[in-house]
C-alpha positions in Angstrom: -47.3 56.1 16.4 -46.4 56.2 20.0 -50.0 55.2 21.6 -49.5 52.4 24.1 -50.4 49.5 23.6 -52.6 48.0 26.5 -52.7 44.3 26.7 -55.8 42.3 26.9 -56.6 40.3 29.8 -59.2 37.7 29.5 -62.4 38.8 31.2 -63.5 36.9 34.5 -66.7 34.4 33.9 -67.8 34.8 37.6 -67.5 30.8 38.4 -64.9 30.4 40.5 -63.7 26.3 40.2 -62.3 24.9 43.8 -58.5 22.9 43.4 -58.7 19.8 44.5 -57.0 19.0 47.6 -55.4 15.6 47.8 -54.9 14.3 51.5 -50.8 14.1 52.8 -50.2 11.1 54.8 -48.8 12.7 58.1 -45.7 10.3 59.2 -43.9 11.6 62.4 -40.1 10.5 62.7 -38.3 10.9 65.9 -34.7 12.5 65.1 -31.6 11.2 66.4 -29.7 12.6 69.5 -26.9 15.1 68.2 -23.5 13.5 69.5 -22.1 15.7 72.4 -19.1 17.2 71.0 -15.8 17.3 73.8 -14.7 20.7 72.3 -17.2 23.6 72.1 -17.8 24.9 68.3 -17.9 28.4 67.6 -20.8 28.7 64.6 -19.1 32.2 63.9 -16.4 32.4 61.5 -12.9 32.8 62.1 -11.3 36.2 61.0 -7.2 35.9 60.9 -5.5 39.2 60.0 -2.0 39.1 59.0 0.3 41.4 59.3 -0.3 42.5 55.3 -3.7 42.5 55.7 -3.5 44.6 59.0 -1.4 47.6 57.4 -4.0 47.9 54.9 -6.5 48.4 56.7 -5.1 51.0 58.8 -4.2 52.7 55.7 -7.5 52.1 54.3 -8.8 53.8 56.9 -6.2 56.6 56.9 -7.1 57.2 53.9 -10.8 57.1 54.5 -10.5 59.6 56.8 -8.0 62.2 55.3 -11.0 62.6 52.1 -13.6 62.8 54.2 -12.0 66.0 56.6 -10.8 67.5 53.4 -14.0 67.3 51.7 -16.0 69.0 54.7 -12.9 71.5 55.3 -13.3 72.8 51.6 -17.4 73.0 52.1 -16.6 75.0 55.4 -14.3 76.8 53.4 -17.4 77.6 50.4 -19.2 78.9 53.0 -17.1 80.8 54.8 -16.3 82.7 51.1 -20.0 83.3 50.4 -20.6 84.5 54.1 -17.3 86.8 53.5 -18.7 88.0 49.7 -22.5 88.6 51.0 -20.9 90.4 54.0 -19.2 92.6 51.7 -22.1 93.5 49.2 -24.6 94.3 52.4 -21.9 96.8 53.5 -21.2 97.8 49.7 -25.2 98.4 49.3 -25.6 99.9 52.4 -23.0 102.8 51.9 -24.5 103.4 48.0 -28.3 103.5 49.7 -27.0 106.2 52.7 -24.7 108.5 49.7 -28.5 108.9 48.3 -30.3 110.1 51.2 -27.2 112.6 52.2 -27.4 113.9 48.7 -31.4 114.6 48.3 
């Protein structure tokens, strides 16, 4: 029922046949001289912001920025906790471990 089914590949006779390579005519064309252009042409593209465009990026960014420090402020604040409640139970353990000794 749920054996995989391998597929079949025909098996290799051992004669390998050459393609046949047909000759290209090699024609060599000179290209034309590019016209000189009176105004230099940027090839990189024009980026306009307006004043819309502008404001949302800033908040964008803002934004951007506000997750990511509260994100990392909350982590810092995890760990801080579980340094606090490890802290606590060493001192908690420690104090059970010494009533022990004083007692035998």
């Amino acid at each position: 029922m749920l054996r995989p089914k391998i597929p079949t590949n025909p098996t290799p006779t051992g004669t390998v046949m050459p393609l046949p390579v047909e000759p290209t005519a090699v024609v060599q064309h000179t290209p034309a001289p590019a016209p000189v252009p009176s105004v230099p042409v940027s090839s990189r593209p024009v980026v306009q912001l307006t004043p819309g465009a502008l404001i949302a990026l800033v908040g964008g960014g803002t934004a951007v920025v506000l997750v990511v420090g509260a994100v990392l402020v909350s982590l810092l604040l995890a760990v801080a906790v579980t340094a606090a409640s490890v802290a606590v139970c060493a001192v908690v353990l420690r104090s059970m471990l010494n009533g022990q000794h004083k007692h035998r």
